[in-house]
VOPAGU-2260 file (C-alpha; in pm, 1 decimal, decimal comma):
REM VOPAGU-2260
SITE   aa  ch    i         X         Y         Z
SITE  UNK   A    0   -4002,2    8736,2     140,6
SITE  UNK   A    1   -3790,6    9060,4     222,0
SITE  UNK   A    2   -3877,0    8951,0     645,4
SITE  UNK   A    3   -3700,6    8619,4     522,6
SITE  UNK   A    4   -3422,9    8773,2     349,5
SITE  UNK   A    5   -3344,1    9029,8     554,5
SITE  UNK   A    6   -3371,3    8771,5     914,3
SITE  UNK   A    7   -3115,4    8470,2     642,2
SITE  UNK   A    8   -2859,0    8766,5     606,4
SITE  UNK   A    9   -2854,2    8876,2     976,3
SITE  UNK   A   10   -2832,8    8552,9    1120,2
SITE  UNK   A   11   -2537,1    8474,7     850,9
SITE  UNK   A   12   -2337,3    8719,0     921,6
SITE  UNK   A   13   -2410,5    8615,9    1376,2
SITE  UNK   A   14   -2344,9    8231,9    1279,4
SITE  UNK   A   15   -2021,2    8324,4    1119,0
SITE  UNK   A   16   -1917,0    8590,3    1359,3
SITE  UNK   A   17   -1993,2    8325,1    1677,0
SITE  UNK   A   18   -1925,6    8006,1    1508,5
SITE  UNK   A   19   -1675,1    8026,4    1250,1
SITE  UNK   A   20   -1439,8    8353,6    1254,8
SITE  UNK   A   21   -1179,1    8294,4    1434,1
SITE  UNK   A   22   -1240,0    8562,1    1675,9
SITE  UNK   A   23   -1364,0    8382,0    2011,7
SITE  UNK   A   24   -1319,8    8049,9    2169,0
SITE  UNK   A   25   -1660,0    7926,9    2079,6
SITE  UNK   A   26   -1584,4    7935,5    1743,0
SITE  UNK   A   27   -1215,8    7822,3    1755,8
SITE  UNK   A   28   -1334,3    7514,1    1955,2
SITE  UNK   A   29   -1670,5    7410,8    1718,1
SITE  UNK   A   30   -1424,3    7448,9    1424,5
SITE  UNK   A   31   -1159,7    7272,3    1612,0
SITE  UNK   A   32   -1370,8    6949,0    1687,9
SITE  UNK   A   33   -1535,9    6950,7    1331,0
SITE  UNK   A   34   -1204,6    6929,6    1159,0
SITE  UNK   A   35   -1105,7    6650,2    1447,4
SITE  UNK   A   36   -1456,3    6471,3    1299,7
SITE  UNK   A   37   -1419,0    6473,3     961,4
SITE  UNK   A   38   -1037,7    6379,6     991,7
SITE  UNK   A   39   -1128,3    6045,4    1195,4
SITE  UNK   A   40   -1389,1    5931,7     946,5
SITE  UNK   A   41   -1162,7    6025,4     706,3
SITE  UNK   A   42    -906,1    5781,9     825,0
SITE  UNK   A   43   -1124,3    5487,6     794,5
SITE  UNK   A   44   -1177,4    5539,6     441,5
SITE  UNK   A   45    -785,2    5664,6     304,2
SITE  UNK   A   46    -483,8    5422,6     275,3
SITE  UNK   A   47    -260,2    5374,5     554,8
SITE  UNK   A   48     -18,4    5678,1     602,6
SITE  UNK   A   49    -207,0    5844,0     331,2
SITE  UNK   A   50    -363,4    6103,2     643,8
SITE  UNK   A   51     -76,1    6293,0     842,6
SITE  UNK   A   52    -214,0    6529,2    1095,9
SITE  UNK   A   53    -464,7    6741,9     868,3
SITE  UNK   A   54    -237,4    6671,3     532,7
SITE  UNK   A   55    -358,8    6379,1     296,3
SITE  UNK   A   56    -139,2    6273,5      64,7
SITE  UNK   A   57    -262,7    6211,6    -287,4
SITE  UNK   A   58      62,4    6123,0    -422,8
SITE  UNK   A   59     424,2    6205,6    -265,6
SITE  UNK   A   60     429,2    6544,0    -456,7
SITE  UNK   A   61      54,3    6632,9    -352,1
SITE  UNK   A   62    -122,5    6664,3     -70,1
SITE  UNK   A   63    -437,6    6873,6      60,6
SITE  UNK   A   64    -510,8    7039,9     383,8
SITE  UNK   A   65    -842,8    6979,4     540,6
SITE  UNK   A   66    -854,8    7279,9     772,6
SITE  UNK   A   67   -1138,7    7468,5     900,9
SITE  UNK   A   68   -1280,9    7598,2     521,0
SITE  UNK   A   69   -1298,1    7216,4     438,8
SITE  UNK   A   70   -1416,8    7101,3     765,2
SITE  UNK   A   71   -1791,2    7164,9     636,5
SITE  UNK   A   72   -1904,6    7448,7     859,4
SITE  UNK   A   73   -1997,0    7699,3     597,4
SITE  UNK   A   74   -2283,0    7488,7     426,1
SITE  UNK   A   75   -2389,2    7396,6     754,8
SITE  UNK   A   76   -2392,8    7757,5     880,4
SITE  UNK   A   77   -2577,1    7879,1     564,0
SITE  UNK   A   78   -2827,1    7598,4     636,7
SITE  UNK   A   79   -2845,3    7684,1     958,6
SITE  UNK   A   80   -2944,3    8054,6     887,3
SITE  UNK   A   81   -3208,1    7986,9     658,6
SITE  UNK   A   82   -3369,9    7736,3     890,1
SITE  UNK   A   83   -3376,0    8008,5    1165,2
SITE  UNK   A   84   -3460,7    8256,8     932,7
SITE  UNK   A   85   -3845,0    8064,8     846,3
SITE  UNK   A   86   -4098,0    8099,7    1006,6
SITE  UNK   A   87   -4166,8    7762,9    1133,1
SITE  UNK   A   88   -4157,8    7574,4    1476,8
SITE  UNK   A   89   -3880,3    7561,2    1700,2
SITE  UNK   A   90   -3875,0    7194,9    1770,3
SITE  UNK   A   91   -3950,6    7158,8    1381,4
SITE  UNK   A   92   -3608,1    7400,3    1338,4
SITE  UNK   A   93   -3400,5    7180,5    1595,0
SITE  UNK   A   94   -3468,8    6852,8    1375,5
SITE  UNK   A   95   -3387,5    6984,4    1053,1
SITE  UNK   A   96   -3047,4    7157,8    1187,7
SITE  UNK   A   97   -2948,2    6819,6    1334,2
SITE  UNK   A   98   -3053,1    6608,0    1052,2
SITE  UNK   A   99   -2864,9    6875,7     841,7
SITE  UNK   A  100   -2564,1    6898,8    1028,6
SITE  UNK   A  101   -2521,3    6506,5    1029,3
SITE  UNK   A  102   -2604,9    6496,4     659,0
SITE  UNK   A  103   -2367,5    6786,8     538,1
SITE  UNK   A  104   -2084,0    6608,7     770,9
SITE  UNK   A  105   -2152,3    6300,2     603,2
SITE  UNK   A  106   -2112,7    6416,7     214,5
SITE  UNK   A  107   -1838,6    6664,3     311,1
SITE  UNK   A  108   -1684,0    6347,1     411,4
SITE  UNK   A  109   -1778,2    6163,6      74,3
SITE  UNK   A  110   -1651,8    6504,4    -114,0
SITE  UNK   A  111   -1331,9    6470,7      21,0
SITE  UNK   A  112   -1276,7    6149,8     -62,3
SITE  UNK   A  113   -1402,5    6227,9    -371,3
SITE  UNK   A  114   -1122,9    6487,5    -473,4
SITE  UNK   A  115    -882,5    6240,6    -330,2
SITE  UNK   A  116    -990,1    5970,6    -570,2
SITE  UNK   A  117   -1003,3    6221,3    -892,7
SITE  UNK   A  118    -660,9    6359,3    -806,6
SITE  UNK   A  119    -511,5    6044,3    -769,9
SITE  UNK   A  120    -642,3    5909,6   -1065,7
SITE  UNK   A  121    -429,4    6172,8   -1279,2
SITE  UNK   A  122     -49,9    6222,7   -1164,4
SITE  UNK   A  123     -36,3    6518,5   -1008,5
SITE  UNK   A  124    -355,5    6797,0    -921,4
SITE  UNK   A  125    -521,4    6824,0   -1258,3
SITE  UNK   A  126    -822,9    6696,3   -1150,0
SITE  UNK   A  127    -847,0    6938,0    -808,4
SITE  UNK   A  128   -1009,5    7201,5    -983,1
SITE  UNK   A  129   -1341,0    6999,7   -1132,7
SITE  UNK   A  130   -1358,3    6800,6    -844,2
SITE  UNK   A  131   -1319,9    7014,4    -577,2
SITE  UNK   A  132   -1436,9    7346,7    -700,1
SITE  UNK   A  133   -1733,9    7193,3    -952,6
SITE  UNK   A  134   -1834,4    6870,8    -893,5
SITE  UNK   A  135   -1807,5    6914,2    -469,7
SITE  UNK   A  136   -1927,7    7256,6    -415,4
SITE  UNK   A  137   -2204,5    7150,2    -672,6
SITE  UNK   A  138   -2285,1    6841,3    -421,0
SITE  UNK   A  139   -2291,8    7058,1    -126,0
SITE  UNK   A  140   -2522,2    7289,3    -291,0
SITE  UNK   A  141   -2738,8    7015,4    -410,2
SITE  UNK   A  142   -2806,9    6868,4     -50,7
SITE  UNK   A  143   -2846,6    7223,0     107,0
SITE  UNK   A  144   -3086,4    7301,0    -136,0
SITE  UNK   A  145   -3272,6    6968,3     -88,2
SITE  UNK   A  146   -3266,1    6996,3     247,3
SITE  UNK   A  147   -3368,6    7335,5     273,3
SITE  UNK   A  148   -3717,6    7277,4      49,7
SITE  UNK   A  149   -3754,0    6927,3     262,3
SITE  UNK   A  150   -3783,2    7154,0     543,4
SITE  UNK   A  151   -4013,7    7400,4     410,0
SITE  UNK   A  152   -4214,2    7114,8     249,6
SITE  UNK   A  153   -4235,8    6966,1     574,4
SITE  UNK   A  154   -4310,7    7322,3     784,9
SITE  UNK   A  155   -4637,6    7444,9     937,8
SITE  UNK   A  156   -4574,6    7704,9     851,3
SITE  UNK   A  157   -4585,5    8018,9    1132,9
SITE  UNK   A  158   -4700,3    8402,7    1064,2
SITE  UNK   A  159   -4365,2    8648,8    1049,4
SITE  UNK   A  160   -4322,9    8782,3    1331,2
């Protein structure tokens, strides 16, 4: 269990410091084309006009910014780093990051439009806070975790290292 710890924390901090911070092309580019993603799909689902560049409008006073923290890379990357952290196969890692990655970009999507719906249900952004700090960082959690004991349930698992 420490192996495992120790292994999630170091890849964590490499998956951020190549994939997400801002700090090297590779990173700027992944985070560039997941925003680009999760904007189109978002498209088909808002009203017309309602998505302007990476600004939805909720109502004409209120509008939120999906930007690289809402593009769904963290959960992914945390995902990610506990995957490569187990002791399991790599072809049996490879699956579960892509079914992962394609899973967490779905619901990200769904979250989104889930804090769009709340928020426009009450004039203005009283809803934001419950349903985009509770109820989606609560479904994000939910699905990593699922995912996460759906791949160790599924794992031969492999002697540490």
């Amino acid at each position: 269990m420490k192996r495992f710890a120790a292994r999630y924390f170091l890849l964590l901090l490499l998956l951020f410091a190549l994939l997400y911070a801002d700090t090297n092309i590779v990173a700027s580019s992944i985070n560039e084309a997941q925003t680009a993603l999760t904007l189109f799909f978002l498209g088909l689902f808002l009203e017309p006009a309602q998505l302007q560049g990476i600004d939805i409008w909720i109502n004409p006073h209120y509008k939120i910014i999906i930007d690289q923290a809402c593009n769904g890379m963290i959960p992914i990357l945390f995902l990610f780093a506990a995957i490569l952290a187990y002791p399991s196969s790599v072809r049996h890692k490879v699956v579960w990051m892509g079914l992962g990655y394609l899973l967490f970009t779905l619901v990200n999507i769904l979250r989104i439009l889930l804090v769009v719906y709340f928020v426009k249900q009450e004039e203005g952004q009283g809803n934001f806070y419950w349903s985009h700090d509770l109820l989606g960082n609560a479904l994000l959690m939910g699905v990593g975790l699922g995912l996460f004991i759906a791949f160790i349930k599924t794992s031969k698992r492999l002697k540490p290292l």
